[in-house]
VOGU-881353 format. One record per residue (C-alpha): z, y, x. Coordinates in pm, 1 decimal. Each point is the difference from the previous one (the first is absolute). Layout:
<recs>
REC; Z; Y; X
...
</recs>
This chain:
<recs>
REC; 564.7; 1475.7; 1935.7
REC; -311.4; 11.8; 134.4
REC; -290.5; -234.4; -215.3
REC; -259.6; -169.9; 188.0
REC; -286.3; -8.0; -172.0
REC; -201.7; -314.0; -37.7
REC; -389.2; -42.9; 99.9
REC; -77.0; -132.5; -287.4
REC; 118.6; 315.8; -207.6
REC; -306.5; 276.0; -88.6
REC; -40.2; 300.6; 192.2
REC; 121.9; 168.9; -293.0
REC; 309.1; -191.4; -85.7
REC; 93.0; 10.2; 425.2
REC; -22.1; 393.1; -1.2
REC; 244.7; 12.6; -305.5
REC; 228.7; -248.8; 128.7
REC; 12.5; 219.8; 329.7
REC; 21.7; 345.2; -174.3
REC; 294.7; -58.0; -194.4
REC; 195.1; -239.9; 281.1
REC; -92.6; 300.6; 238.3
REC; 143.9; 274.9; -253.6
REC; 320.0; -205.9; -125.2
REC; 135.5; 25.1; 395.8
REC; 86.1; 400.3; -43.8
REC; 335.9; 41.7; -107.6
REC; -78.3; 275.5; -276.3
REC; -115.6; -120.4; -352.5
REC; -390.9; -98.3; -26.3
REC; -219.1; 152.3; -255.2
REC; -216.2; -260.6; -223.5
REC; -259.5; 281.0; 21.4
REC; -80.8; -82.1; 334.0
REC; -74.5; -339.9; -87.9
REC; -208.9; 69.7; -298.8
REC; -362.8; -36.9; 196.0
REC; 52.7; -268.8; 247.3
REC; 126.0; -163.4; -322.0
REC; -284.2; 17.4; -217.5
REC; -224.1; -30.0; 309.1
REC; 122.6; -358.2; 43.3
REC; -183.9; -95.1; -385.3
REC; 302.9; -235.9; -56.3
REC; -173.9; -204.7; -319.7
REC; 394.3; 82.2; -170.1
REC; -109.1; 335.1; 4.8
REC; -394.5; 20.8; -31.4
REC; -17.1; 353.4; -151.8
REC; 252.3; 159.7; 229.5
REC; -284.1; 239.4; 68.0
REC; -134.0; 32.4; -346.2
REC; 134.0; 300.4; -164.5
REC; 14.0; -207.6; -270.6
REC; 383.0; -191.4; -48.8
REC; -25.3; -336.3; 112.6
REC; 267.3; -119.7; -243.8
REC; 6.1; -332.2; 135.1
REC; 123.7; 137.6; 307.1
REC; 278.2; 228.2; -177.0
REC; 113.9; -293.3; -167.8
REC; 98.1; -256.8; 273.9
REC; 136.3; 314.8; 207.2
REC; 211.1; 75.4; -315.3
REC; 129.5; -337.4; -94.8
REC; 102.3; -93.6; 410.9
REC; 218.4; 353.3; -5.3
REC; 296.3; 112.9; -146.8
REC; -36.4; 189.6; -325.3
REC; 172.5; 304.1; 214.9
REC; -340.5; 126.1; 101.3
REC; -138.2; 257.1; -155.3
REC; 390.2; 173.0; 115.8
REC; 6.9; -113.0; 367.1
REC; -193.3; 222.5; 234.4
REC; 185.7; -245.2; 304.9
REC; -17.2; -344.0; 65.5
REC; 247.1; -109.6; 286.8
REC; -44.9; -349.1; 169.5
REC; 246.7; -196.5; 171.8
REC; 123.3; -337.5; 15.9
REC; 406.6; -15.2; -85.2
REC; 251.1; 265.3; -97.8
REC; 120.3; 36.0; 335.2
REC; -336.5; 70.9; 129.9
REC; -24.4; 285.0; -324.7
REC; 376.9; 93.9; 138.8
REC; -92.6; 90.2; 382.2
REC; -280.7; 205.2; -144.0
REC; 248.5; 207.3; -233.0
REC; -131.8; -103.8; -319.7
REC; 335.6; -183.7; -143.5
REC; 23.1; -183.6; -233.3
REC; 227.5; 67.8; -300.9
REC; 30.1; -12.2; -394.1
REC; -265.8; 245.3; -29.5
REC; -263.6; -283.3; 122.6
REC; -161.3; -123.4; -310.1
REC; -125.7; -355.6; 0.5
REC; -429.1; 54.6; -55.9
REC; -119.9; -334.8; -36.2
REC; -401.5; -66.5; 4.7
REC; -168.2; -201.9; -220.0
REC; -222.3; -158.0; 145.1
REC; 123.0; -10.5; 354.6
REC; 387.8; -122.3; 154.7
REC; 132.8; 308.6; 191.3
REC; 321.3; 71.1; -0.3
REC; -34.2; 382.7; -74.7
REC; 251.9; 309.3; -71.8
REC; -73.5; 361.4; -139.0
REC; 250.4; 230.2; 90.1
REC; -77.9; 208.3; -361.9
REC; -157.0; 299.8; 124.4
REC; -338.9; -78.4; 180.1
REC; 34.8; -256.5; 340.6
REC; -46.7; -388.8; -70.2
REC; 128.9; -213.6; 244.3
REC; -139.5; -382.3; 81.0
REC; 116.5; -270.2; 176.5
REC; -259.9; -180.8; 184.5
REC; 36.6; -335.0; 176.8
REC; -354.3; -6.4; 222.5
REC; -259.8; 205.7; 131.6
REC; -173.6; -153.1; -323.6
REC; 193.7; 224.4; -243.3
REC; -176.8; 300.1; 205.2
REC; -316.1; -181.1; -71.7
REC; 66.7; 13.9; -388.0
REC; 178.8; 339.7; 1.6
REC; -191.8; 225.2; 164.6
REC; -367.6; -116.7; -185.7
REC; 214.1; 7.6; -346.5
REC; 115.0; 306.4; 34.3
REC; -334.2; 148.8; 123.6
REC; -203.4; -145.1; -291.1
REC; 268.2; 175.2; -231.8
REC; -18.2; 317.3; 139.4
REC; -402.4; -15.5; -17.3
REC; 13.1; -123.3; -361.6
REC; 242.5; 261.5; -90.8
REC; -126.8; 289.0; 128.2
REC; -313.9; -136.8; -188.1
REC; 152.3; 0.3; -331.6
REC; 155.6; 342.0; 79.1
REC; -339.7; 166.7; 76.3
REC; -156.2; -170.5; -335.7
REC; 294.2; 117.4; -212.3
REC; -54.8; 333.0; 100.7
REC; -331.3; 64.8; -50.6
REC; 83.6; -127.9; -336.6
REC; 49.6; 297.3; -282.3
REC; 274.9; -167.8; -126.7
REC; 328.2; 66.9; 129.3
REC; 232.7; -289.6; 104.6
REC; 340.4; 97.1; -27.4
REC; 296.1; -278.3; -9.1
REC; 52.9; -40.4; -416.5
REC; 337.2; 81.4; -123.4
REC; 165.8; -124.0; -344.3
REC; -221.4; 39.9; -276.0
REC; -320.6; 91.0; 220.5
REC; -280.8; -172.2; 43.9
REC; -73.1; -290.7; 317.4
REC; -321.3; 57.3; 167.9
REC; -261.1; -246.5; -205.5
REC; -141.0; -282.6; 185.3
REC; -350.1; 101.5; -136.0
REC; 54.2; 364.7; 97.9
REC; 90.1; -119.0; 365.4
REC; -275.9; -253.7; 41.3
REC; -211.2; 251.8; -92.3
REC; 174.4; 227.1; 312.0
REC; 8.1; -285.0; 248.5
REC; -325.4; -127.2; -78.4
REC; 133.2; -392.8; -35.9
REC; 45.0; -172.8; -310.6
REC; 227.8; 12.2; -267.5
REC; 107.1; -355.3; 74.3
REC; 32.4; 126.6; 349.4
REC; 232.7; 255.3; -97.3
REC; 196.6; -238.1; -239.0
REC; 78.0; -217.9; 317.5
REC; 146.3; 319.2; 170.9
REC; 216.0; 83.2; -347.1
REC; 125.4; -397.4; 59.0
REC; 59.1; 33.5; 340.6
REC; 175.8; 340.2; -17.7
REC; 177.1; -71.9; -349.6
REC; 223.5; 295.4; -79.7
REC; -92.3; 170.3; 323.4
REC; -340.4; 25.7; -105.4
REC; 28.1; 334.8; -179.9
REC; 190.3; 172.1; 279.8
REC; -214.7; -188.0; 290.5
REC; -286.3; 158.3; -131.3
REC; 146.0; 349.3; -1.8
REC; 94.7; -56.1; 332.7
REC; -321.1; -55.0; 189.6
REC; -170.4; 269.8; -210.8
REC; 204.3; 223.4; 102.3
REC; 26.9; -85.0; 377.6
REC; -163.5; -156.8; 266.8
REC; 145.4; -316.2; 180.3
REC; 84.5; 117.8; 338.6
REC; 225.2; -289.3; 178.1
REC; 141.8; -50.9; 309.8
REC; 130.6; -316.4; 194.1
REC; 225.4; -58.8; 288.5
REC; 31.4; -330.4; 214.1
REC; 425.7; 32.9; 141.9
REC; -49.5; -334.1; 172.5
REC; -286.8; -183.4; 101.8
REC; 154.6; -226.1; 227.6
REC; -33.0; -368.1; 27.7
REC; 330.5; -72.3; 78.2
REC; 124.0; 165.6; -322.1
REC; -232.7; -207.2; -197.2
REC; 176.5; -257.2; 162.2
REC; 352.9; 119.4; -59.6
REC; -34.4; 22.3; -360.0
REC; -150.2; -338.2; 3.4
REC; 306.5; -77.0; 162.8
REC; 234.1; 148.1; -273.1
REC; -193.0; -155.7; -276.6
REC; 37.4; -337.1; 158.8
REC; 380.2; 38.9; 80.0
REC; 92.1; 101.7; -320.8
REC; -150.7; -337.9; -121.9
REC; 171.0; -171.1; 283.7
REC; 361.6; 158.4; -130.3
REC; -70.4; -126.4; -343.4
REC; -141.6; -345.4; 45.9
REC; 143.1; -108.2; 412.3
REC; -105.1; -313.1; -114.1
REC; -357.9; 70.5; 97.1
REC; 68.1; -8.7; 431.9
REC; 51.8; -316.6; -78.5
REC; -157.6; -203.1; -246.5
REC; -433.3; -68.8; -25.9
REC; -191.8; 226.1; -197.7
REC; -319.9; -4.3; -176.3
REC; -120.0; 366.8; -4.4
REC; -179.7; 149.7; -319.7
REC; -179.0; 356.8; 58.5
REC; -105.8; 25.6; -398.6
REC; 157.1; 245.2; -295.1
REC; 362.3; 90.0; -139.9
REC; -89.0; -240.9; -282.7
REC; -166.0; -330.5; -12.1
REC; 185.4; -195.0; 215.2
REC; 295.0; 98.7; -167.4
REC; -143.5; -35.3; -397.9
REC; -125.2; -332.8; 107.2
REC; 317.5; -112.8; 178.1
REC; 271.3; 136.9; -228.3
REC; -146.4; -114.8; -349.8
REC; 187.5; 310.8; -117.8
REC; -257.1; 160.5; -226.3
REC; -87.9; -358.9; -129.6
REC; 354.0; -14.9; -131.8
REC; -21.9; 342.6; -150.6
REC; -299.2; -108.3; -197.3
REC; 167.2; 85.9; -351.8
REC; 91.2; 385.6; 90.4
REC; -341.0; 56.7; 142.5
REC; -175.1; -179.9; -256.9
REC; 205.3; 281.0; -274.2
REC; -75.8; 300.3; 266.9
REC; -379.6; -63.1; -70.3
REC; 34.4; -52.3; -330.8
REC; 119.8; 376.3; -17.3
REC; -244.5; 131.4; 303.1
REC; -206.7; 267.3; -9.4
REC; -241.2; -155.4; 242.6
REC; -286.6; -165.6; -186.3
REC; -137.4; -121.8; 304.7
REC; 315.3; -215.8; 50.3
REC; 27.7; -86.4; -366.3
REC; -339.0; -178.8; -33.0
REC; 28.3; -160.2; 281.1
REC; 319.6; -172.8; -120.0
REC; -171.3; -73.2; -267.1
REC; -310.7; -160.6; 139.1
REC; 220.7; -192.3; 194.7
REC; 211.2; -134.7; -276.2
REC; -330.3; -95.6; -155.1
REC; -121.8; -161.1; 305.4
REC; -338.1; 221.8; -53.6
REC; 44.8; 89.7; 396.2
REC; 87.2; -186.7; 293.8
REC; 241.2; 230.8; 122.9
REC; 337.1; -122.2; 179.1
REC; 278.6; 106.4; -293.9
REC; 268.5; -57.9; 337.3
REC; -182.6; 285.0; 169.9
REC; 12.8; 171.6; -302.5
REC; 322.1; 32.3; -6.3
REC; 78.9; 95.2; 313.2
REC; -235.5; 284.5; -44.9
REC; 172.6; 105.2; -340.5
REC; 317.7; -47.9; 157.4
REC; -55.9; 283.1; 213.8
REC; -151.1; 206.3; -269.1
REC; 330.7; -47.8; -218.5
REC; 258.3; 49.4; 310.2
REC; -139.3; 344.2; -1.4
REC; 77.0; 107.3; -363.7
REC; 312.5; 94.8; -94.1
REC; 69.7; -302.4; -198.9
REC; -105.3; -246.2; 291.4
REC; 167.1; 149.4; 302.4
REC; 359.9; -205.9; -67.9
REC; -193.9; -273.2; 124.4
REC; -76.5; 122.9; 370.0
REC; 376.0; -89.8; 104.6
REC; 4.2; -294.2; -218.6
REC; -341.1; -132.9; 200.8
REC; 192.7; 72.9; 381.7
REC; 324.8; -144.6; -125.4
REC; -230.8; -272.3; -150.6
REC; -221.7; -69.2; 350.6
REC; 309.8; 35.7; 197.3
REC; 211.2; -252.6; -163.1
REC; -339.5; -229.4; 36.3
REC; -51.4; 83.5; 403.9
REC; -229.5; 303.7; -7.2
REC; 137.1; 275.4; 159.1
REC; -191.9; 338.4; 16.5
REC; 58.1; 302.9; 243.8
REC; -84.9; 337.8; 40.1
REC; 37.8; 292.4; 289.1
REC; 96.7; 307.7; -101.9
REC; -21.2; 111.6; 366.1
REC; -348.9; -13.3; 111.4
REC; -354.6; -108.4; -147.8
REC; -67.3; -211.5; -320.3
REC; 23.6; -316.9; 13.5
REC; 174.0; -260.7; -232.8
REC; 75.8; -348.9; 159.9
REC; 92.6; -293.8; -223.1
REC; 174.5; -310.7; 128.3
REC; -21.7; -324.7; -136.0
REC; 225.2; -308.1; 62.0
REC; -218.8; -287.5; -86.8
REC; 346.7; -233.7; -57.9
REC; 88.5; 220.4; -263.4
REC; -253.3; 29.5; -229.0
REC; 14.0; -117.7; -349.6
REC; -283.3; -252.5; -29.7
REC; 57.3; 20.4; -407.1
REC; -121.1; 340.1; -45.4
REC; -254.6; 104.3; 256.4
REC; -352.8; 15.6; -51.1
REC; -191.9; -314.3; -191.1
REC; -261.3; 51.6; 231.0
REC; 182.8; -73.2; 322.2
REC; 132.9; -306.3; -118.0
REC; -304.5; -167.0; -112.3
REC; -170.4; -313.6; 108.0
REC; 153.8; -180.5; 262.8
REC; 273.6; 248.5; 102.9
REC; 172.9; -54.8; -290.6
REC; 195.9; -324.8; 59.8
REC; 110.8; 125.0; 378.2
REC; 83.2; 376.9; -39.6
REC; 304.5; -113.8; -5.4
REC; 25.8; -142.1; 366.2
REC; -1.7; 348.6; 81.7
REC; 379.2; 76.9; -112.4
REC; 48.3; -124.9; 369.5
REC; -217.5; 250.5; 152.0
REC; 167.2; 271.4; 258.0
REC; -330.4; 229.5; -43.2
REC; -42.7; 346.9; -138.9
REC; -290.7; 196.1; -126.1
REC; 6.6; 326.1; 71.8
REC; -270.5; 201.5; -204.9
REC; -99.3; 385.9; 174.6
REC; -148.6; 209.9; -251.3
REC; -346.2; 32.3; 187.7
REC; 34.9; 311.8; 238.3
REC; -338.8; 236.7; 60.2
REC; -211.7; -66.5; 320.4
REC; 173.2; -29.1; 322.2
REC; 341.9; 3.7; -157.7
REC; -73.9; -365.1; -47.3
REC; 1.1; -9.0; 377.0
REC; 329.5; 139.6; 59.8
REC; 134.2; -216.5; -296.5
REC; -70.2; -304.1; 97.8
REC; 43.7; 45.8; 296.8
REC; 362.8; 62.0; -10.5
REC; 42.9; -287.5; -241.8
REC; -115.7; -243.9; 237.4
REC; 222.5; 121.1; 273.9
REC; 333.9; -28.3; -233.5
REC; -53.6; -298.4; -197.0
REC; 79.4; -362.1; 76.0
REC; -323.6; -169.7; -19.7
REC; -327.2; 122.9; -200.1
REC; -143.0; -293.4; -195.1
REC; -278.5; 237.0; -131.1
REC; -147.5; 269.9; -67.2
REC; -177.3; 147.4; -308.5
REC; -175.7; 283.6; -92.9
REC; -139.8; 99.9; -324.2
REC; -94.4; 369.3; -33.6
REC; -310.9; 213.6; -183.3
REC; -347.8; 21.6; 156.3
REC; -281.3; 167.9; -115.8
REC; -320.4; -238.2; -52.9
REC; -334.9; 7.1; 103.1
REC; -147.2; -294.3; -162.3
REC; 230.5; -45.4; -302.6
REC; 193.4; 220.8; -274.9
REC; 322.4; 109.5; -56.4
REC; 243.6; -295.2; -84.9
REC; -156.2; -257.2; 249.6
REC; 165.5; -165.7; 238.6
REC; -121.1; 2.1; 344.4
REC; 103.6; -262.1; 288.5
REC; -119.0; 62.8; 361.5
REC; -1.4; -204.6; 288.9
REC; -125.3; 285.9; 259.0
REC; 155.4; 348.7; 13.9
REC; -106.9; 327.7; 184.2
REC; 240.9; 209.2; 92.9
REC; -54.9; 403.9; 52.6
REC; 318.2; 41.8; 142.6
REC; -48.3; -254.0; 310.0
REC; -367.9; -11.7; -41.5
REC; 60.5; -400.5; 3.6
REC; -110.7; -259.1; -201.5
REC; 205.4; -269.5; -121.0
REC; -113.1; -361.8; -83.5
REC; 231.3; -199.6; -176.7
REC; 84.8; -313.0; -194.8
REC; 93.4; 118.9; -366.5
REC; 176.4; -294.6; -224.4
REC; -153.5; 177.8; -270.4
REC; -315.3; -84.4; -179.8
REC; -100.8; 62.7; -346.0
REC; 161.5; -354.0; -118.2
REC; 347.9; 120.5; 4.4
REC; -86.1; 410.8; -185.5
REC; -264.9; -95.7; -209.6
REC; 248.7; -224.9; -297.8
REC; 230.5; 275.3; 13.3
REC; -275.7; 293.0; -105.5
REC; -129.3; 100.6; -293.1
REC; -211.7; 310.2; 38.4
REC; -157.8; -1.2; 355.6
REC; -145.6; -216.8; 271.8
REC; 70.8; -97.2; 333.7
REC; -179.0; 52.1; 273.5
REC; 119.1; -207.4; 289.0
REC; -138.9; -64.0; 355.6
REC; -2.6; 403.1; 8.2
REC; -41.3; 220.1; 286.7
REC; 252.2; 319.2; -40.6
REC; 29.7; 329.5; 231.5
REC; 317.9; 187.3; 7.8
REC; -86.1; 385.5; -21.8
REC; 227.4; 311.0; 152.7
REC; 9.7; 179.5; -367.9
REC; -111.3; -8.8; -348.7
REC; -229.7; 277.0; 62.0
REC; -126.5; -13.2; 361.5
REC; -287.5; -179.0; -105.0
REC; -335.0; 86.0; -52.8
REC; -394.2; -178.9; -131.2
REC; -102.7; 11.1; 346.5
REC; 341.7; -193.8; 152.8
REC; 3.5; -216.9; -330.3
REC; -354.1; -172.8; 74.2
REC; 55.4; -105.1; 316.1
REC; 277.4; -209.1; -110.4
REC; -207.9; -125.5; -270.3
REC; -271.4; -104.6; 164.2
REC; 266.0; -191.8; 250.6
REC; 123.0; -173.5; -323.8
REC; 267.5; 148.8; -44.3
REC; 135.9; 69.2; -385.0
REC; 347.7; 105.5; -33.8
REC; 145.2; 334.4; 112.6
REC; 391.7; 50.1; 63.8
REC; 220.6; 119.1; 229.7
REC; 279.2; -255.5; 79.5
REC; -115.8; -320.8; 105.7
REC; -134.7; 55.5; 339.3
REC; 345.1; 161.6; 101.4
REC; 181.6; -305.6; -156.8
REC; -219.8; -226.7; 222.7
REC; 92.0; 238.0; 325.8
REC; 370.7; -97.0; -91.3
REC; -101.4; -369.0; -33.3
REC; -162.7; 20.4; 322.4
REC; 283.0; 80.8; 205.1
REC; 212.5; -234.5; -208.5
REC; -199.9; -301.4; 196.3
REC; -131.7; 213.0; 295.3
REC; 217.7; 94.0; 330.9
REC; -164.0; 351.7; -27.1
REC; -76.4; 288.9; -209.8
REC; -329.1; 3.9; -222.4
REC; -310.5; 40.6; 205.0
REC; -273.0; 271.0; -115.2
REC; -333.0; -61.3; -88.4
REC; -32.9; -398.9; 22.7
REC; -54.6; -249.1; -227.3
REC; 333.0; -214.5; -49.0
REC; 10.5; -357.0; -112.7
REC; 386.7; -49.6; -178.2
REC; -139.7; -366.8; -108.2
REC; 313.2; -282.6; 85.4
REC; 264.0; 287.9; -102.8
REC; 368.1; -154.7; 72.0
REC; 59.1; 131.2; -342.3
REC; -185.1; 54.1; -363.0
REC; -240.5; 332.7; -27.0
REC; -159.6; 68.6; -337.8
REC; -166.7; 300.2; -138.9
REC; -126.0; 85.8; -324.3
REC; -172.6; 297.8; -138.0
REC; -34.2; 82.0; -384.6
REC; -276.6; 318.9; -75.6
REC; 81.9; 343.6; -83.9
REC; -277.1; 194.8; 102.8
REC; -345.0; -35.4; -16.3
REC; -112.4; 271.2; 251.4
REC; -355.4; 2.4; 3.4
REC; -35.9; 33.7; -343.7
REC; 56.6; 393.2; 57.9
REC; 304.6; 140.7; -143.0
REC; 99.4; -331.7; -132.9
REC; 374.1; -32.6; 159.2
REC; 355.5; 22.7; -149.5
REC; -3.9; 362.4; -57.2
REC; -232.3; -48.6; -264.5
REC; 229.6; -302.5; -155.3
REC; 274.4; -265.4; 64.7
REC; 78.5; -351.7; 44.2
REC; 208.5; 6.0; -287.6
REC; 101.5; -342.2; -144.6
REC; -346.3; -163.6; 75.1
REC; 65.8; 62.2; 387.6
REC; 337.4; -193.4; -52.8
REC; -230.4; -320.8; -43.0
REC; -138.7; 7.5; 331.3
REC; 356.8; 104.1; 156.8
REC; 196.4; -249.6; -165.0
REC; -300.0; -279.4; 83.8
REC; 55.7; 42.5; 374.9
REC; 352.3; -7.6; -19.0
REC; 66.6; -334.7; -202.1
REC; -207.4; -117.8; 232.8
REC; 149.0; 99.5; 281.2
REC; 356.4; -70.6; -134.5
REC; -182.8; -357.9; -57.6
REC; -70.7; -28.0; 404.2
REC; 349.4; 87.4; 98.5
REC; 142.2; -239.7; -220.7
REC; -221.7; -291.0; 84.9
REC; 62.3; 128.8; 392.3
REC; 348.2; -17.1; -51.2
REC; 0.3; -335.9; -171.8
REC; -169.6; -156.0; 287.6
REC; 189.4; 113.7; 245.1
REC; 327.4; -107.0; -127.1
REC; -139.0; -332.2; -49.0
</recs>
């Protein structure tokens, strides 16, 4: 369990690592409290006025929208890394266990309806996230409960007929705008009322306890996941695979053609939408007054529709639809969240996929590849060193690996949200290595495919331990080493890789050339943070349907390189 800090990591960022790794071994609960100072002492810039008394609701925000909406009931969160791990520690679970999704971050999460939240974590990484999340909500909190009462007017939870606290009344309390506030009302929706009542009328006083820290449970449940894919699809011991670490949705949209053939009951759904947004976009598109893609449109409204009452018929329709077409998706109920998607590249129906994939001179042979015995299987991309453990266990159980792909978010230093980012070199904080390798990817095969950003290729990336265990002082030095995109997966993907060609576990703290790789390696980046333009980050906004362009860019082309791969070597 224990996390070795890197040398490259602040002073400040090291001593926080330490505290909380050093508290989390006790076998009694951990107050956030305790964490509170080393926390703000570390100046993450995601939380630059942790020790302002003033809120820093930039800060609330991503801590809000990457946990459950059970918060402001849970005084305990419990983390562990499979049910039977939850089960040896007495906490069993049963009906009572309500499903908590966040919305911003994939962790399988249950609230047992009275006040503990439990979470399923897959790496030491998810304690990297966790424990700084739930910190910079408890700060935050504790803020806004301090401003609300020193404010005359009383905040009590409205009941029918009453009045809801006025977003100009509680700017005026908080001290942030009322735009500021609107975004919380948004965020919170009908909870936003009650929410509010809640922290004025308590502190946030929360506790957290580690029931396994082991590696080798981060390796069982890696384990489980993986054999519950094996069970479904044996096929996959055998046969070669090209391996995808990307999202639950474009290679799937692109592949299926499904929401292209739904065109007609999407096309009415917006015609009735409330979503004006949406609704001029459509129709700038049918003008042709913007160059956006109307196929990623779609797939983006498709989504949007599923999740209306009138829409959600369709989600069995779509798996019957991709599994009569050789797309096969599964889940585990059992362990940590992770959807895997296998595709078998005979089966496809060249008729409806994507127009994009088929262009140009892959047209006339796709069809050549009806005699193909390769799959794709496509890993929703896991957080930090899960990636590790992932792909790792893929390469041990598979027939061959033909490639390897990653596409994943990364936070910019040179660009804006919706570019695309290809590196060559990657740092790694987890090994302290540095990776050198040759990327088929330049900006010739993203660039046709998008519409509202650029790419940046010939990048240089580093792969960080956590969203917020970075500060000014540890962002300039890898600035002024030229390095522009932030993330947290792609040095422990190229750890995997390593040992996929190497007779012997990663090294630490070398520089690695994976040049002449027995097998395809290709990473792409597309922007969603912009950290040193303070408080500019995802808590403050979303990807929405622009960030799909950038997404869905990187993966045609990627699906693009597999198929031409293929191609050649069945000729």
């Amino acid at each position: 369990m224990e996390r070795t800090v890197p040398r490259t990591a602040s002073g400040e960022v090291e001593l926080y690592i330490r505290t909380y790794y050093s508290l989390l071994r006790t076998t009694d609960e951990v107050k956030i409290q305790t964490l509170e100072e080393v926390h703000a002492g570390m100046k993450s810039l995601l939380h630059h006025g942790a020790r302002s008394l003033s809120l820093d609701l930039s800060a609330l925000i991503y801590s809000i929208l990457r946990l459950p909406d059970c918060m402001p009931e849970t005084r305990l969160v419990v983390l562990g890394q499979s049910e039977e791990v939850f089960d040896r520690a007495g906490y069993h679970y049963g009906e009572n266990w309500q499903s908590v999704p966040a919305r911003a971050r994939r962790r399988r999460s249950f609230f047992d309806g009275v006040d503990t939240l439990f979470c399923f974590i897959a790496s030491r990484s998810d304690i990297d996230d966790v424990i700084p999340l739930l910190t910079a909500y408890q700060i935050e909190w504790n803020k806004m409960h301090l401003l609300l009462q020193k404010s005359s007017q009383q905040w009590t939870q409205s009941t029918p007929g009453g009045n809801d606290p006025s977003i100009q009344s509680l700017s005026e309390a908080l001290g942030i705008s009322d735009n500021e506030v609107q975004r919380l009302n948004e965020i919170w929706g009908d909870q936003f009322s009650e929410n509010i009542a809640k922290i004025a009328a308590h502190p946030c006083d929360l506790g957290v306890r580690l029931i396994s820290g082991s590696l080798s449970e981060y390796r069982r449940a890696t384990h489980s996941w993986w054999e519950n894919i094996r069970v479904e699809v044996p096929d996959l011991q055998n046969r070669p695979v090209y391996f995808i670490s990307s999202n639950p949705h474009s290679v799937l949209n692109l592949l299926s053609g499904f929401a292209l053939l739904k065109e007609n009951n999407l096309i009415e759904y917006l015609e009735g939408a409330e979503d004006e947004e949406l609704t001029y976009e459509w129709s700038d598109i049918q003008n042709s007054s913007v160059p956006s893609s109307r196929e990623n449109f779609f797939y983006y409204v498709l989504k949007k529709y599923q999740n209306t009452s009138g829409g959600k018929h369709l989600i069995p329709e779509q798996l019957d639809f991709e599994r009569n077409h050789g797309l096969l998706r599964v889940w585990n109920e059992r362990c940590f969240d992770l959807e895997a998607q296998i595709v078998d590249l005979k089966s496809l129906d060249w008729d409806v996929i994507d127009p994009r994939l088929k262009a140009s001179s892959l047209q006339s042979n796709l069809h050549k590849l009806s005699k193909s015995d390769a799959l794709i299987l496509n890993v929703d991309y896991p957080l930090g060193l899960a990636a590790y453990n992932v792909l790792s266990e893929v390469a041990e159980h598979v027939g061959s690996v033909l490639g390897v792909y990653i596409i994943g978010k990364a936070a910019t230093l040179n660009g804006v949200v919706g570019d695309v980012m290809i590196p060559n070199v990657v740092h790694d904080e987890h090994s302290q290595n540095t990776y050198l390798f040759n990327n088929p990817f330049s900006a010739a095969e993203v660039s046709p495919y998008l519409v509202y950003g650029t790419v940046l290729d010939n990048q240089k990336s580093v792969s960080v331990l956590g969203t917020f265990l970075q500060n000014e002082r540890y962002m300039d030095v890898f600035y002024r080493e030229g390095y522009t995109a932030i993330e947290m997966e792609a040095g422990p993907n190229l750890s995997a890789v390593y040992e996929m060609v190497r007779p012997k576990r990663h090294p630490v703290n070398e520089f690695i050339n994976l040049y002449g790789l027995p097998f395809d390696f290709g990473l792409i980046h597309y922007a969603s943070d912009t950290p040193l333009s303070k408080g500019r980050n995802l808590g403050a906004g979303s990807l929405s349907y622009y960030g799909m362009d950038s997404s869905y860019a990187a993966t045609i082309a990627i699906l693009r390189r597999i198929f031409s791969r293929e191609l050649e070597r069945l000729s």
